[in-house]
C-alpha positions as a Markdown table, in Angstrom:
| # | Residue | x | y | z |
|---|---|---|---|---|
| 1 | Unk | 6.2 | -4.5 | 0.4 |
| 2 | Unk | 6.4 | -3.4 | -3.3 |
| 3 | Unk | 4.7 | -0.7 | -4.9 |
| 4 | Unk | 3.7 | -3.1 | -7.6 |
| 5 | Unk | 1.8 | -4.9 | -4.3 |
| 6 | Unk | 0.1 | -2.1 | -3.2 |
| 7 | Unk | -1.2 | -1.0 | -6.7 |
| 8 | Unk | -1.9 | -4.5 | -7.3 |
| 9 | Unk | -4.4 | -4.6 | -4.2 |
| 10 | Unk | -5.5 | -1.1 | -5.3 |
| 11 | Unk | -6.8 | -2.2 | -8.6 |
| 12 | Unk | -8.5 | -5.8 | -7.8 |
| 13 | Unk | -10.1 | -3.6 | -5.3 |
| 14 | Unk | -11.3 | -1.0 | -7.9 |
| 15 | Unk | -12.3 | -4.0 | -9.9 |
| 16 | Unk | -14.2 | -5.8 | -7.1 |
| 17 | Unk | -15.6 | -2.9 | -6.4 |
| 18 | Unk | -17.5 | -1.6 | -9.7 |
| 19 | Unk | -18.1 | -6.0 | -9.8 |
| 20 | Unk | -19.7 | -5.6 | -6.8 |
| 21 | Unk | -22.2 | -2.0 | -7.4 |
| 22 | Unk | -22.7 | -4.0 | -11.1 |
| 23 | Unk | -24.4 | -6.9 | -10.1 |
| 24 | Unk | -26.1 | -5.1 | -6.4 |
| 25 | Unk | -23.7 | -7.7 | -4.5 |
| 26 | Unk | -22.6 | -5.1 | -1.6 |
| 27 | Unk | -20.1 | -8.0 | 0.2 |
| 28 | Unk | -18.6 | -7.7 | -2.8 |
| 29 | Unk | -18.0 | -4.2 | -3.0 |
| 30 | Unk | -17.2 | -4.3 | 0.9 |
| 31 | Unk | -14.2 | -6.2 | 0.0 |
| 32 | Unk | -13.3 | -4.3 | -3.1 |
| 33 | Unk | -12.8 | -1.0 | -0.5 |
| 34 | Unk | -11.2 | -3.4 | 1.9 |
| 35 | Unk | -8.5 | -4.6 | -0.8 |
| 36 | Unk | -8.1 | -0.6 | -1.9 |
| 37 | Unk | -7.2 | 0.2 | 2.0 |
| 38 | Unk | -4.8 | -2.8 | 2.0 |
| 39 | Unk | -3.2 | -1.2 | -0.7 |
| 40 | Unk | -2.7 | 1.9 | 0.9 |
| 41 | Unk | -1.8 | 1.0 | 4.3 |
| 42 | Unk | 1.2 | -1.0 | 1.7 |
| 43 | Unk | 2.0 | 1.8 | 0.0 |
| 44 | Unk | 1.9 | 4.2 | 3.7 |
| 45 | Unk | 4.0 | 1.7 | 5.5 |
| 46 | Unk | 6.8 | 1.4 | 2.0 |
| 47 | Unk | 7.1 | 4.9 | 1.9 |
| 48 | Unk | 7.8 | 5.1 | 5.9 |
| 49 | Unk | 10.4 | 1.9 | 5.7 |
| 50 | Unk | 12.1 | 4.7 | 2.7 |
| 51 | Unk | 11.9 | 7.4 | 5.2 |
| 52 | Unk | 13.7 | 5.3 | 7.9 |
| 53 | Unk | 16.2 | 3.7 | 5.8 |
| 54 | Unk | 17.3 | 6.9 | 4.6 |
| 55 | Unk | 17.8 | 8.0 | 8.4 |
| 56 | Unk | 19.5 | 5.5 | 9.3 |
| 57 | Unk | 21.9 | 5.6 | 6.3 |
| 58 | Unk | 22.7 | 9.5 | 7.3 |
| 59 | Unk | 23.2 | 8.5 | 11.2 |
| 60 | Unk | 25.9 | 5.5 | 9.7 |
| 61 | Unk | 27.4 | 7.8 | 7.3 |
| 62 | Unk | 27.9 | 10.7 | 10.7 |
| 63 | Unk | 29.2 | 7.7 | 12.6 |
| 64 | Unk | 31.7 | 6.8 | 9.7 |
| 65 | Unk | 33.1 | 10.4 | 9.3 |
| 66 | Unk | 34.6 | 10.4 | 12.9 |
């Protein structure tokens, strides 16, 4: 999941979103907020793959030092 993705998803929702409250079409604006929580779940679940990658590299660097 790329950053790129998640702001990607962000936007098009922003988009869809002002789209949707334009023209009164409320599905449309629905999925707009839809697309912007898909891109932050993306953007939650990169950062915590980060997080665990970096743990996991300091646990194999310990290991390595023994």
């Amino acid at each position: 999941m790329s950053d790129l993705s998640s702001k990607g998803d962000d936007l098009k929702g922003r988009a869809k979103e002002a789209v949707g409250d334009l023209t009164d079409n409320s599905d449309l604006k629905r999925e707009g907020k839809t697309d912007q929580v898909a891109g932050k779940v993306k953007e939650k679940l990169s950062d915590a793959k980060e997080k665990l990658e970096d743990v996991v590299d300091n646990v194999k660097d310990k290991l390595n030092r023994d």
